[in-house]
N, C-alpha and C positions, 0 to 999 in steps of 0.2 A: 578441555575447551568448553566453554559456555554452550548452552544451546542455544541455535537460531529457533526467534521465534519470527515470521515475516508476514515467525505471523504466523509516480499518479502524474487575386488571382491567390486561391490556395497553394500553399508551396506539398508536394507531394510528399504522401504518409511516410514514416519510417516503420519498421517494426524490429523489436530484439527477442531472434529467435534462443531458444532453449534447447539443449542437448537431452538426449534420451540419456537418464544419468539417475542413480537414486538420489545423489544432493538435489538435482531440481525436483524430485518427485516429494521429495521430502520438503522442500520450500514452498511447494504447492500447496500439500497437504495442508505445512504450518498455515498460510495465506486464508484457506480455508475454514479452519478452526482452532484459529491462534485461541479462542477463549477458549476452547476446550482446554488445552496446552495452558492456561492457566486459571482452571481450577473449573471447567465443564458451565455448562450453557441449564438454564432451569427451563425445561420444553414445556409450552405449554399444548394445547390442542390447537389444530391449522388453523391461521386466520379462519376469518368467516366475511363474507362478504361486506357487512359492515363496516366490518374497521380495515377495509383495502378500498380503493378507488375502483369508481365500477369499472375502470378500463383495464381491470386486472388481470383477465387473463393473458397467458403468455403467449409470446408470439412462439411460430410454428420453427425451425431450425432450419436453415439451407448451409450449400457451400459456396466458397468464394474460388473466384478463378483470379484473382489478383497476382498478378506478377511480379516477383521482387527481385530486389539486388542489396545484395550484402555487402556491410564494411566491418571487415574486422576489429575490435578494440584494445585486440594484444592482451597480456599478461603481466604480474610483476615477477616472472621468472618461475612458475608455476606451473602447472595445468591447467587449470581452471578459473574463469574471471564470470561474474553475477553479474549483471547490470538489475538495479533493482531502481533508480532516481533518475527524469529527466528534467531538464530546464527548459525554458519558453525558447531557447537561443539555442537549444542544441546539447550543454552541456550535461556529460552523462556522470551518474556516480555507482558503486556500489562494491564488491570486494572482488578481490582476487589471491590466491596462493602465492608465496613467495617461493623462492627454489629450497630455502630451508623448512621443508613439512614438520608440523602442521600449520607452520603460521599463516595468518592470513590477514590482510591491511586493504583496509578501504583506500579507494581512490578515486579521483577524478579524470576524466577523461574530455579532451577536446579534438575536435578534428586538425588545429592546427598545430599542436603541442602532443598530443597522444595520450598514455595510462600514465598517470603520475601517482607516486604512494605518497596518501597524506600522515602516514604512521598509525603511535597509538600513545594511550595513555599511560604515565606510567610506565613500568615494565611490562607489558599486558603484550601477549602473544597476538590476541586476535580482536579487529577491530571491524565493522560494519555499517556502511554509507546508506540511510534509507531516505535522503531529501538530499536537495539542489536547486539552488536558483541560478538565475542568470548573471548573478557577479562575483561565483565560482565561491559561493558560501556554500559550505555541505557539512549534515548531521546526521548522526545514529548514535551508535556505539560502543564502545572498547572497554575492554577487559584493563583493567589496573595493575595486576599482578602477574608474576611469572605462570599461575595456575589460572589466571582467566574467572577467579572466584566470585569476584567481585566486578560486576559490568558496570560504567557509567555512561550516560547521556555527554556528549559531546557533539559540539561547536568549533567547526573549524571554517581559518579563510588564508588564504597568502600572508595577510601582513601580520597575524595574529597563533598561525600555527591551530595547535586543535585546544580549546578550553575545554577545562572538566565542568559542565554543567551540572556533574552529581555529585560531588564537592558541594556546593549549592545547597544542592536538594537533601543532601544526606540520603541514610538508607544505602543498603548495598544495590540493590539493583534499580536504574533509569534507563532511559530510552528515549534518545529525539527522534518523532517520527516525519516530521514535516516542517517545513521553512516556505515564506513567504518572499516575494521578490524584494518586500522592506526589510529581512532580517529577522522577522517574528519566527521564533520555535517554537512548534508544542511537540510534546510527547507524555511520558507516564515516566511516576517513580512510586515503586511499592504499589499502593491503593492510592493515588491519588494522581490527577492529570494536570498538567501545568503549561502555562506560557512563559515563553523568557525572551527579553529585549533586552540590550545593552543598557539601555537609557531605565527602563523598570526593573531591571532584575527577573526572578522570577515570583510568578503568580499563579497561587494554585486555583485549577478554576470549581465550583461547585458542581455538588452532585445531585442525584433524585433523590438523596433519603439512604442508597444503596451503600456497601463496603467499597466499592472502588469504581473508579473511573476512567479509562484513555483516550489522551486529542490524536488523533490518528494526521489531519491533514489542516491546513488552513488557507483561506484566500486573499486576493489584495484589499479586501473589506475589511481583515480580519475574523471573518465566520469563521468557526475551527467547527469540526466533524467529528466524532468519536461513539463511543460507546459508552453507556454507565448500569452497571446492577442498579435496579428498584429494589425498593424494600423488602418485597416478596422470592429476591433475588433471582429472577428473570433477567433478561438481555434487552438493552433497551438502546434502539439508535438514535444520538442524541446532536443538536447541535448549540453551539454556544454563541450566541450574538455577543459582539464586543459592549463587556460591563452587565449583562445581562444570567440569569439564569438558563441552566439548559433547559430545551424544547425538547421533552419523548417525542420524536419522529413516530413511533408507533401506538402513543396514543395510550400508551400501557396496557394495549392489547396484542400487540408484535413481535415479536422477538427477535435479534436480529442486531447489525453491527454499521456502521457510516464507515466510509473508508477516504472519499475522497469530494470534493465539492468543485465549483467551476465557480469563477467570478461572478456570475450570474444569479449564484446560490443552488445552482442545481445539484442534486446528492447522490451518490452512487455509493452502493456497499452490498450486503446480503438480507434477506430474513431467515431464520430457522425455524425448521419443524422437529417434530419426533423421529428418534432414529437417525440424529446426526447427519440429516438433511438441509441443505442450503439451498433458496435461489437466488440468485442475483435479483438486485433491485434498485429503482430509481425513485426519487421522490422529491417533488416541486410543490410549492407552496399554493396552486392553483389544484392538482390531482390528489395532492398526499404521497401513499407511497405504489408504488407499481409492481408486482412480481413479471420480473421479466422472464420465467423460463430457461429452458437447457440447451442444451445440441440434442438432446433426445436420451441423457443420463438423467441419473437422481441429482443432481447436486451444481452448484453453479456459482459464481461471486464476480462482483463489478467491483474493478482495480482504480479505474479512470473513468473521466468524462471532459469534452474538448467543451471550449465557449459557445458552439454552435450545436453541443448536446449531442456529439458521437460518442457511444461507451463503450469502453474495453473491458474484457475480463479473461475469465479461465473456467473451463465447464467440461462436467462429463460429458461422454458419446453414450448412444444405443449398449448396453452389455458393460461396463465399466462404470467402476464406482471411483475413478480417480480423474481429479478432477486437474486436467493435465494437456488439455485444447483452448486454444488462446481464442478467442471471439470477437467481433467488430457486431455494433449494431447503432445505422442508423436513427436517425430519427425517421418515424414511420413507417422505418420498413422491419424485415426480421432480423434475428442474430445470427449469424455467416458463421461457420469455421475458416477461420485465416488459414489455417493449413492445416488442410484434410490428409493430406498424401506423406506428414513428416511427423505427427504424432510430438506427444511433449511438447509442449510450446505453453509461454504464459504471458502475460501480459501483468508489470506492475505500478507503471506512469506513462503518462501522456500529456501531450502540450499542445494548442491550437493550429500548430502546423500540423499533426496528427502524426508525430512523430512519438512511438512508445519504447519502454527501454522494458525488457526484462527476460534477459538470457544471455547464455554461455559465450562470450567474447564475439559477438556479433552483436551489430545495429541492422536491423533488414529494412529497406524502402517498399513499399507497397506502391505500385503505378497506379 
């Protein structure tokens, strides 16, 4: 099987909690230093005050007393179901075990239909849902072959089943990361990051100068978020305005990854230091970029971010270098642990209801 690499009147929060399980500890890990996982991060020395916003230090860590209630999301005859995509409307994606191990098929989920398997491509044992929009369009994934050797990026919707978007692209290995509520995909294939419309095909988008590049997420503007090597091959968080070259978000003093953006343009992802150190980070085009700090571990990353600038992520605690605690952090206040008392929890999309998906066959509401 391929490896996962994973590496987004108020109506009340949801949250999807995670099982204490080495698959989600390992999908954490991945979330945290997927560029390690393909091919390590070039550290340079810790920011230094100039090139962060002076608002930069981080906020202090509390806990949250928030109350929830769980709905289950079922299985495809399995053990175990991911939720890793949620939609502005509700709709969840991501995979689940079928009763015949080890396969494993992405799926969609609704509250009023339930876990539906979308398949796979090919003969391909195991497939992977990492986006969803609201008109039950969903992308990641799928292995081609009986051996899973070969992974392509795919495109799937009801009336159309799943497309190979790596057929496309060529190359053995693609990846769709993200889908917009018009149908816009980006993701990666090999070294190079790309968009694809029905109507355009696909479009590879430019780089810094670096070997490679990935769109990790995109908005209803079209803003796509990702990362790209500089020449110096450092880590650079980058964003792509529609037709435009990318922005270093870090100025080419940063180091560090984009994960997710809010219609807004507001940007959530990580920076890295030495020692395979992460923190979570935000970055607006009035501050620049912001290290937001931990739960009071070394290490931390921003999954999501709502239209009203609530972010989500996943962070170490005090004594713990796994980064395996799901986080909320207002605007202007500090970053909470979502649940202090249940351990393992993560956080990997979120939609302006404040409803986030990402865990073990549960969808949790937060009151």
């Amino acid at each position: 099987m391929a490896h996962r690499s994973t590496p987004e009147g108020a109506a009340a929060p949801h949250i999807a909690v995670t099982a204490v399980s080495n698959r989600v500890r390992t999908a954490l890990r991945d979330v945290v230093f997927l560029t390690m996982a393909l091919g390590g991060v070039a550290c340079q020395e810790p920011p230094t005050a100039e090139h962060l916003s002076s608002s930069l230090a981080p906020t202090s860590p509390s806990l949250s007393s928030d109350a929830v209630v769980v709905t289950h999301l079922g299985t495809l005859g399995g053990q175990l179901t991911f939720a890793t995509a949620l939609s502005a409307n509700g709709l969840v994606a991501g995979s689940s075990e079928l009763a015949q191990a080890p396969a494993e098929h992405a799926f969609i989920w609704s509250s009023a239909s339930g876990i539906h398997d979308i398949g796979t491509l090919g003969t391909g044992v195991t497939s992977l849902a990492f986006g969803v929009n609201s008109r039950a369009q969903v992308v990641g994934w799928s292995g081609v072959d009986v051996a899973d050797i070969d992974v392509h990026a795919f495109f799937w919707s009801r009336d159309d089943g799943m497309v190979d978007l790596g057929a496309l692209l060529g190359g053995a290995f693609s990846v769709a990361w993200g889908i917009n509520e018009s149908g816009q995909v980006v993701g990666q294939t090999d070294h190079k990051a790309f968009s694809w419309t029905r109507a355009g095909g696909i479009v590879f988008l430019p780089t810094l100068g670096g070997p490679s590049c990935a769109a990790k997420r995109i908005n209803a503007a079209g803003q796509i978020v990702g990362w790209c090597y500089r020449p110096d091959l450092s880590l650079a968080p980058v964003l792509w305005n529609p037709g435009q070259a990318p922005i270093d978000l870090g100025g080419g003093q940063v180091n560090g990854e984009a994960r997710a953006i809010n219609d807004a343009g507001q940007i959530v992802g990580l920076i890295s230091f030495p020692g395979n150190v992460t923190h979570a980070m935000r970055w607006t085009r009035r501050d620049g970029i912001r290290d937001l700090g931990t739960l009071g571990g070394p290490s931390s990353v921003a999954t999501g971010i709502t239209g009203s600038g609530e972010i989500f992520g996943a962070s170490s605690i005090a004594g713990s270098v796994l980064v395996d605690r799901a986080f909320r952090l207002r605007p202007g206040g500090s970053m909470t642990n979502i649940f202090p008392a249940t351990g393992y929890t993560a956080i990997f999309s979120v939609n302006d209801a404040l409803t986030v998906a990402g865990g073990t066959e549960t969808v949790t509401r937060l009151r």
